[in-house]
C-alpha angles and dihedrals in degrees: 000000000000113000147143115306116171126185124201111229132213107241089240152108084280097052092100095046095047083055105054088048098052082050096053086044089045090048101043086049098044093045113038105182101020112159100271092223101032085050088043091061086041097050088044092067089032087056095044102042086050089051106062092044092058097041086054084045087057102039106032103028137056123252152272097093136202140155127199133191134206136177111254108188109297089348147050138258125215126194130178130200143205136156100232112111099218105113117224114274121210104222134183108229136208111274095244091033113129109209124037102067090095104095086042084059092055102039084055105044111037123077080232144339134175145153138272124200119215144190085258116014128330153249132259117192152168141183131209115200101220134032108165 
């Protein structure tokens, strides 16, 4: 059975990592028998895209920090949340910079994303319409 699982992260340099880890395990245990190679594409833009929410969770918001997934149809939806109350900025980076492409990533590769606003904090979150 697919259903909501949500991890509380430490507001740290391994944030990201303990999150891509909770989502393969999530993965592997929501979809027993999945193509190796078709659910290896699919878990590259899943990993990324989580990734770069938590890193701006860490970076830009205040903790404490959690992420949750949930089936959506054929796919997955991944939301992450902090309490700080700055909401996410797109920016357009340098050429050679090496951080603000996160949210460019995320706007390009997911099938949506978007903001809620809470009490305390928000949610970022995206949703990618087929993971195999």
């Amino acid at each position: 059975m697919h259903r909501l699982s949500t991890w509380n992260l430490d507001h740290g340099p391994a944030a990201a990592t303990r999150a891509r880890e909770r989502l393969v395990e999530y993965v592997l245990a929501t979809r027993p028998g999945a193509d190796a190679v078709a659910l290896r594409e699919d878990l590259y833009a899943l990993l990324l895209l989580t990734s770069e929410l938590v890193t701006n969770a860490v970076r830009h918001g205040v903790g404490p920090v959690s992420m949750s997934a949930e089936p959506w149809g054929n796919g997955l939806r991944v939301s992450v949340r902090d309490a700080g109350p700055a909401m996410p900025q797109e920016r357009t980076p340098e050429l050679l910079a090496e951080s603000g492409r996160g949210l460019f990533l995320v706007e390009s590769m997911s099938s949506a994303w978007g903001v809620e606003s809470e009490a305390v904090g928000k949610t970022v979150w995206f949703r990618l319409d087929r993971i195999v």
